[in-house]
C-alpha positions in Angstrom: 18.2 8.7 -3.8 15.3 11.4 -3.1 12.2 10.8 -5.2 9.3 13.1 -5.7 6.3 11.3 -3.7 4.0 12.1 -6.5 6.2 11.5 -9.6 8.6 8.9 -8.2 11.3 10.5 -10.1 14.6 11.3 -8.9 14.8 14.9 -7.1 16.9 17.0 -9.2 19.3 20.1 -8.1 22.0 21.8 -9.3 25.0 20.2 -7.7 26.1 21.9 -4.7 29.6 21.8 -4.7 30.7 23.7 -7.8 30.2 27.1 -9.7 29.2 25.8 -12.8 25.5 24.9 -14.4 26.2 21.2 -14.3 23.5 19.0 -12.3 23.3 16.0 -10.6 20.7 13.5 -8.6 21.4 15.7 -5.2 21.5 13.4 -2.0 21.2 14.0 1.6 25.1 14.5 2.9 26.8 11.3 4.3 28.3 11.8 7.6 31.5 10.2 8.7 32.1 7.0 10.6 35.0 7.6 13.0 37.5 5.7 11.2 36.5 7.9 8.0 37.5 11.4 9.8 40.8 11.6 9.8 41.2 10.1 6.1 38.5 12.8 4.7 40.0 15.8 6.8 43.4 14.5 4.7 41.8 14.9 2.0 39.8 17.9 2.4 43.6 19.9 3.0 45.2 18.0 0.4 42.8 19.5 -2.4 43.1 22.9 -1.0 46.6 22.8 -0.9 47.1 22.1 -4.5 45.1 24.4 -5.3 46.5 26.8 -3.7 50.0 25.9 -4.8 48.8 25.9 -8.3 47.7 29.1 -7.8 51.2 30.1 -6.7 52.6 28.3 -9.6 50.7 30.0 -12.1 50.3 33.8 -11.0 52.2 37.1 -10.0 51.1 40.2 -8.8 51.5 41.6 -12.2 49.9 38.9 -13.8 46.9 38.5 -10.6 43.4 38.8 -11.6 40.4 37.7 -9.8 39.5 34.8 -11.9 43.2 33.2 -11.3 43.9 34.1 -7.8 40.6 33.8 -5.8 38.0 31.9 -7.9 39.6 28.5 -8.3 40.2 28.9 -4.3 36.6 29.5 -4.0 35.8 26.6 -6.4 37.8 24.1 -4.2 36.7 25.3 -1.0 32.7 25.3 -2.2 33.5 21.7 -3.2 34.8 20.7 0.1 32.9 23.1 2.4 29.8 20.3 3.1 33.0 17.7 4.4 34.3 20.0 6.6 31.4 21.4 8.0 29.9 18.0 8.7 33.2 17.3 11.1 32.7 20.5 12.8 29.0 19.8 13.8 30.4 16.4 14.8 32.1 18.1 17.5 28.5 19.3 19.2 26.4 16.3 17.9 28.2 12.9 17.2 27.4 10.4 20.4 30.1 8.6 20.9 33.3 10.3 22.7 35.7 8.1 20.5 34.0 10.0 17.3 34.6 13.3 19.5 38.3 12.5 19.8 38.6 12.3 15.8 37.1 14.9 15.3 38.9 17.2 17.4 42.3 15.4 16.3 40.8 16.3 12.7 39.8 20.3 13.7 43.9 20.6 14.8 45.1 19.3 11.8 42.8 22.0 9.6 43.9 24.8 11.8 47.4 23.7 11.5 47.0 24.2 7.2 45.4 26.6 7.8 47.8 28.3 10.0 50.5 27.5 6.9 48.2 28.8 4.1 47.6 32.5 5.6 51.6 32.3 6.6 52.5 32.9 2.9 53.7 36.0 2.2 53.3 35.3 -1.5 49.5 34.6 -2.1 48.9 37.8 0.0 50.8 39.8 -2.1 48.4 38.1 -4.8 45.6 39.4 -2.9 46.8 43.1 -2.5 48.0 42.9 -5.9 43.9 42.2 -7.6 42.8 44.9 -4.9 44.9 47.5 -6.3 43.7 46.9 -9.7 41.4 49.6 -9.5 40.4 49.3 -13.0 39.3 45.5 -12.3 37.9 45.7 -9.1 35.4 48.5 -9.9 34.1 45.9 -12.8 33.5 42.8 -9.9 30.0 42.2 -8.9 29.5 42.4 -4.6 30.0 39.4 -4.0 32.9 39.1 -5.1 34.4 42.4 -3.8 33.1 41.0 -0.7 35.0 37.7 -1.2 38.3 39.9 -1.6 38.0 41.7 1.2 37.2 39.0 3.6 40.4 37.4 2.5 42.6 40.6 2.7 41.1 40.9 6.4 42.5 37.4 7.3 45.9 38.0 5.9 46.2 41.5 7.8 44.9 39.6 10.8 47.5 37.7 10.6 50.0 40.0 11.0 50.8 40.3 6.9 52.0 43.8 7.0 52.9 44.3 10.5 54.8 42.0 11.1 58.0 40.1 9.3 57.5 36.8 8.2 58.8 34.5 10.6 56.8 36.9 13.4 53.4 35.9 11.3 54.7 32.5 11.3 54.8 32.8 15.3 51.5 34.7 15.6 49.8 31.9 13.9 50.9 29.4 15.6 49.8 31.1 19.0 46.4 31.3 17.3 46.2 27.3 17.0 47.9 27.0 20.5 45.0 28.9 21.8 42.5 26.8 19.9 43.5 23.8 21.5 42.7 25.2 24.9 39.5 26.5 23.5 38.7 23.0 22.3 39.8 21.4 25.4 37.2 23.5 27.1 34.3 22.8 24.7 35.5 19.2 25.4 34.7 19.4 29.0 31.6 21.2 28.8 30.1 18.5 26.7 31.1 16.0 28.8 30.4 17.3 32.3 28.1 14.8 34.1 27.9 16.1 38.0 25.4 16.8 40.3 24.5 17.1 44.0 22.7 14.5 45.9 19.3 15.6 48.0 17.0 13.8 50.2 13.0 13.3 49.6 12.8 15.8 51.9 14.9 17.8 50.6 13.6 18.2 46.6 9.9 18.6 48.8 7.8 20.4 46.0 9.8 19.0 42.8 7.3 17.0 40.1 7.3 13.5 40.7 8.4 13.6 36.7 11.7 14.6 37.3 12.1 12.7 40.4 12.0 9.7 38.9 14.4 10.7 36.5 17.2 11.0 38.3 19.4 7.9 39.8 18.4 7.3 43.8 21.1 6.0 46.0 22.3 2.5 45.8 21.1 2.4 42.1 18.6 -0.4 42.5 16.1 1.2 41.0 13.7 1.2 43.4 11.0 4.2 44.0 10.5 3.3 48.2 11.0 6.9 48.4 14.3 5.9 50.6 17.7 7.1 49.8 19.1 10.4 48.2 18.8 11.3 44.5 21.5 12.5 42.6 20.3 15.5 40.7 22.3 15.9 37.7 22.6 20.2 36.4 22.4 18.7 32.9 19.1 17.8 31.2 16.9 20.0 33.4 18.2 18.7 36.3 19.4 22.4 37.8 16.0 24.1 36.4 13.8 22.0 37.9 15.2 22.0 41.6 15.4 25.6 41.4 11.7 26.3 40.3 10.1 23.8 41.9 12.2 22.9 45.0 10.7 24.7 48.4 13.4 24.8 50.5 15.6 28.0 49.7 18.7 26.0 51.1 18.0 23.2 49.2 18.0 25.7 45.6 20.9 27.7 47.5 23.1 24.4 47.3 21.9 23.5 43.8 22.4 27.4 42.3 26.1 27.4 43.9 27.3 23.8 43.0 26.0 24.2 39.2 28.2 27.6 39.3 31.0 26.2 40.6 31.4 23.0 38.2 33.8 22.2 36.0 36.9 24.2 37.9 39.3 22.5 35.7 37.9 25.1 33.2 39.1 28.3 35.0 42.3 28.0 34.4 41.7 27.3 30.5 39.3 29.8 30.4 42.1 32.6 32.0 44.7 31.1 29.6 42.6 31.8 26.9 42.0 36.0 28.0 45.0 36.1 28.5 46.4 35.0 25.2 44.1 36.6 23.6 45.0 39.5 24.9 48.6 39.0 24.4 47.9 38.7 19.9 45.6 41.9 19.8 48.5 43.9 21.2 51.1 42.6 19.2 48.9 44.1 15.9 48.6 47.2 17.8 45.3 46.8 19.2 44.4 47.6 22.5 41.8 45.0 23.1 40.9 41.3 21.4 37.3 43.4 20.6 38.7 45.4 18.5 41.3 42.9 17.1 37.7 40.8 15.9 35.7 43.5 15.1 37.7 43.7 12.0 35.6 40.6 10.9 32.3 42.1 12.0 29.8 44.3 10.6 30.5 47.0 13.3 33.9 48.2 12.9 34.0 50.7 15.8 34.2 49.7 19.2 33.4 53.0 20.6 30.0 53.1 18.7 29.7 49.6 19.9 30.4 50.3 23.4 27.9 53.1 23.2 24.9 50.6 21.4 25.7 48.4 24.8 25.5 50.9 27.4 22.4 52.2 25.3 20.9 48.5 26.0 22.3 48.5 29.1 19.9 51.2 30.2 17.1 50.2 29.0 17.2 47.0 30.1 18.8 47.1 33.2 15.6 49.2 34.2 13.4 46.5 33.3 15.2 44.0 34.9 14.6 46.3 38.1 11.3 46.3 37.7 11.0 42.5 37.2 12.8 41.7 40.3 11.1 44.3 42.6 8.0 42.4 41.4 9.4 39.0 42.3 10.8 40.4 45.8 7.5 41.3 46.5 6.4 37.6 46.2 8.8 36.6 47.7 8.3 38.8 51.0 4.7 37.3 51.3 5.9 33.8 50.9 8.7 34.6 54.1 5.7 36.4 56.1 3.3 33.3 56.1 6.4 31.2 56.6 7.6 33.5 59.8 11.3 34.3 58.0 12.0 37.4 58.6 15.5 37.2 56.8 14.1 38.7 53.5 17.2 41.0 52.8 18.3 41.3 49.1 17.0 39.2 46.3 18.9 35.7 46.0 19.7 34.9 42.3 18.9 31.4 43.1 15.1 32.7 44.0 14.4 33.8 40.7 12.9 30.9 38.8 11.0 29.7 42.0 9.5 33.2 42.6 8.9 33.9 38.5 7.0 30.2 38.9 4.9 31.0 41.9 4.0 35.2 40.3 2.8 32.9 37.0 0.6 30.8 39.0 -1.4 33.5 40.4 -1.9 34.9 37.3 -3.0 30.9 36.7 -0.1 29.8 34.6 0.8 27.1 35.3 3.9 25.9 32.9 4.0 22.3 34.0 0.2 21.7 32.9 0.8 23.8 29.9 3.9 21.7 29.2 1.5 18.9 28.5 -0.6 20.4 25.6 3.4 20.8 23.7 4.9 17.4 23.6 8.5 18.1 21.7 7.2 16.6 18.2 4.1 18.6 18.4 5.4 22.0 19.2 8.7 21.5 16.8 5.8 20.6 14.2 3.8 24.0 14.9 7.4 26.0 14.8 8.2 24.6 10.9 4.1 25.9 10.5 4.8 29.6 11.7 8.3 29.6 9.7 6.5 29.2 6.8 3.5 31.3 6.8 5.9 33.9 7.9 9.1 33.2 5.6 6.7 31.7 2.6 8.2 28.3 3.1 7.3 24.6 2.4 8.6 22.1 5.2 8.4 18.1 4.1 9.4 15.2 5.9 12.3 13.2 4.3 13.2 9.8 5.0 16.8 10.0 5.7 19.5 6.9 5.3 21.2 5.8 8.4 24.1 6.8 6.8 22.7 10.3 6.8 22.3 10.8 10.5 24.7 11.2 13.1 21.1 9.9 15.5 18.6 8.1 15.3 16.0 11.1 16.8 17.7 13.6 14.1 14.6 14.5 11.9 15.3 15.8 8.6 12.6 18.2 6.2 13.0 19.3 3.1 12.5 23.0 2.3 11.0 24.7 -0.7 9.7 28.3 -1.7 5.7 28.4 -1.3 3.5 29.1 -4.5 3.9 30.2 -7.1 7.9 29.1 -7.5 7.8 26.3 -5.4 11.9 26.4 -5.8 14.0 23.9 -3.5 15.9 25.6 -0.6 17.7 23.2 1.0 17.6 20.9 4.0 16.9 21.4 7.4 18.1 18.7 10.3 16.6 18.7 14.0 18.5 17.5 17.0 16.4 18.6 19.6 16.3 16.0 22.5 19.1 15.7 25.4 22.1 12.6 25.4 25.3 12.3 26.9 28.4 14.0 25.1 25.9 16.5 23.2 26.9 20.2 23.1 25.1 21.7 26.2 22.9 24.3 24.6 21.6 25.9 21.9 23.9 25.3 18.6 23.3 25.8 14.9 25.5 24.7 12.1 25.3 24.9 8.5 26.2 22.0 7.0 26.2 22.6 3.4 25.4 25.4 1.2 23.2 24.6 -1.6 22.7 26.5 -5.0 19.7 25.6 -6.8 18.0 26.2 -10.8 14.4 26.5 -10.4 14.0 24.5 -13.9 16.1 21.4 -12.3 14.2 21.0 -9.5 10.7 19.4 -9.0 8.4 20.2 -5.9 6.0 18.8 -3.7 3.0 18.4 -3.7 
């Protein structure tokens, strides 16, 4: 349980998971063990299912009303929405590829139920039935209009008015065909683990840093400076060859094998173009754009190809600009080093040249790196969000059982003076291990409703 540090009394919200103004002692989520995914993804579509056959049960489109057809699906789904969304950032986070497996085994069964919820004919016609109740829908607040709409939009996007009933059926399916390709892709990125080997001679002008990172030939362990290293192009491994390496051939070979990894993808990635392709015509729309811009803010792709080409110009022309700048660099660098093969601008020149143009303008990001150790500078971030969004960060001590990692650090976050009311909670993952999504990811884990008179604050 949370305590107040100055009070040592139990940290009280209003419980997260329902609509109503009853409050509990509010605790950090638990995440899953592997064993525990399947079971709780069972679970998780089990409630939603009776709901949603209750729902059936109970209602027709004459009798249909908001507060019978879409609030008690919203009610179960807030109630379950922390479970599943701690499985989906288990796909990107959790350590261990065996968790990875359940979790993806767990994702295929929700997007089967899924698949067999939006099939029915009859909740959509529930649906259509509370938006043509003029008279009622011009008395719903926004948000709930909004709520309406959203679920109209998956129904039609399902083909629920296009096409028959068993087409839908068919359509669906194909939707969860193509998500297992897409998950089999995710699935190799995270777990891609090649490299190219170089020579001492080779990696000449790399940081001794990363050097002794990486695993040298024979794996002994030694640093005799014999041997080749094996460079890996995750964990900074392709960055740092290709800003600090100088040898152009030996950044050539690293730029080329890092864009030519993971093959096996290709083919999934084509598949998936291809039947993506294939769903947005059978609804009648030319592209798969336009087939998910019905889910976007923008809904027309010709303004949206026009605020792209607008982009386009503007920062193409930059870009331009930027490289001419780093060609020139680069020119001098071939003149003292008697090349005269300076033709064109190599792509895998860029971070070598944009290193060297710093320097002379005496930065130096490697010594600067050293004044921003990760803890430090992650530190200073949580400062700057919250003079700028007039927030509170604390530390909380989590439970084991509250981490999917040991390094995940965990703040609580409140409203500055003079409310001082509890946001929520924010989780960092910040530092590099095997089977990790590769890249920048952000997940919400569990949306949290709050009373300002429930909760007590900081000091």
């Amino acid at each position: 349980m949370l305590e107040n540090q100055n009070t040592k009394q139990p940290l009280i919200v209003s419980h997260p998971k329902t609509l109503n103004l009853s409050y509990i002692m509010f605790r950090l989520p638990r995440v899953p063990t592997t064993d525990q995914i399947l079971p709780l993804m069972h679970q998780v579509i089990d409630e939603l299912t009776q709901t949603r056959n209750s729902i059936l049960k109970g209602t027709t489109p004459e009798t249909a009303t908001f507060a019978n057809t879409l609030l008690p699906l919203a009610q179960t789904e807030n109630a379950v929405q922390g479970q599943l969304a701690m499985i989906d950032m288990l796909q990107y986070g959790a350590p261990l590829s065996e968790t990875q497996n359940a979790v993806h085994s767990a994702l295929s069964l929700y997007a089967e139920a899924r698949a067999s919820w939006i099939a029915d004919a009859g909740y959509f016609r529930l649906l259509q039935a509370v938006r043509n109740n003029k008279e009622e829908y011009e008395t719903l607040d926004g948000e709930s209009r909004h709520l309406l709409e959203r679920e109209l939009t998956d129904y039609r996007m399902a083909g629920h008015g296009v096409l028959s009933a068993e087409e839908v059926e068919g359509f669906l399916q194909e939707g969860a065909n193509i998500g297992q390709i897409e998950r089999k892709f995710q699935e190799n990125l995270s777990r891609e683990n090649g490299g190219v080997w170089f020579t001492q001679d080779e990696l000449e002008g790399v940081p001794a840093s990363d050097l002794r990172k990486w695993t040298r030939e024979g794996a002994n362990g030694s640093d005799d400076g014999k041997g080749k290293l094996f460079v890996p192009f995750a964990n900074g491994g392709t960055l740092a060859v290709l800003t600090y390496a100088r040898r152009p051939e030996t950044r050539k070979k690293m730029f080329l094998a890092d864009n030519q990894k993971l093959k096996s993808n290709q083919p999934l990635f084509e598949e998936i173009i291809r039947r993506r392709a294939q769903r947005a015509h059978r609804l009648h729309h030319p592209t798969h754009a336009e087939y998910r811009l019905q889910q976007r803010m923008v809904k027309d792709p010709e303004w949206l190809d026009g605020f792209l080409n607008g982009l386009k110009e503007t920062l193409c022309a930059r870009g331009k600009d930027e490289i001419a700048a780093l060609q020139q660099r680069r020119l001098k660098d071939l003149e003292e080093k008697h090349d005269t093969n300076g033709v064109g601008f190599p792509p895998w020149d860029k971070p070598y040249y944009m290193r060297l143009v710093e320097e002379e303008v005496a930065i130096d990001q490697l010594q600067l790196s050293e004044f921003y150790p990760l803890e430090q500078t992650a530190i200073g971030m949580l400062g700057i969000f919250a003079s700028v969004l007039g927030l509170q960060f604390e530390p909380v001590e989590a439970e084991a059982e509250a981490l999917w990692h040991d390094s995940v650090r965990v703040f609580s976050v409140w409203e500055s003076a003079p409310s001082k009311q509890f946001v929520g909670y924010l989780y960092f993952d910040l530092l590099w291990r095997e089977n990790k999504y590769r890249g920048n990811q952000s997940v919400n884990l569990q949306c949290v409703c709050n009373n300002p008179d429930t909760a007590l604050v900081p000091d």
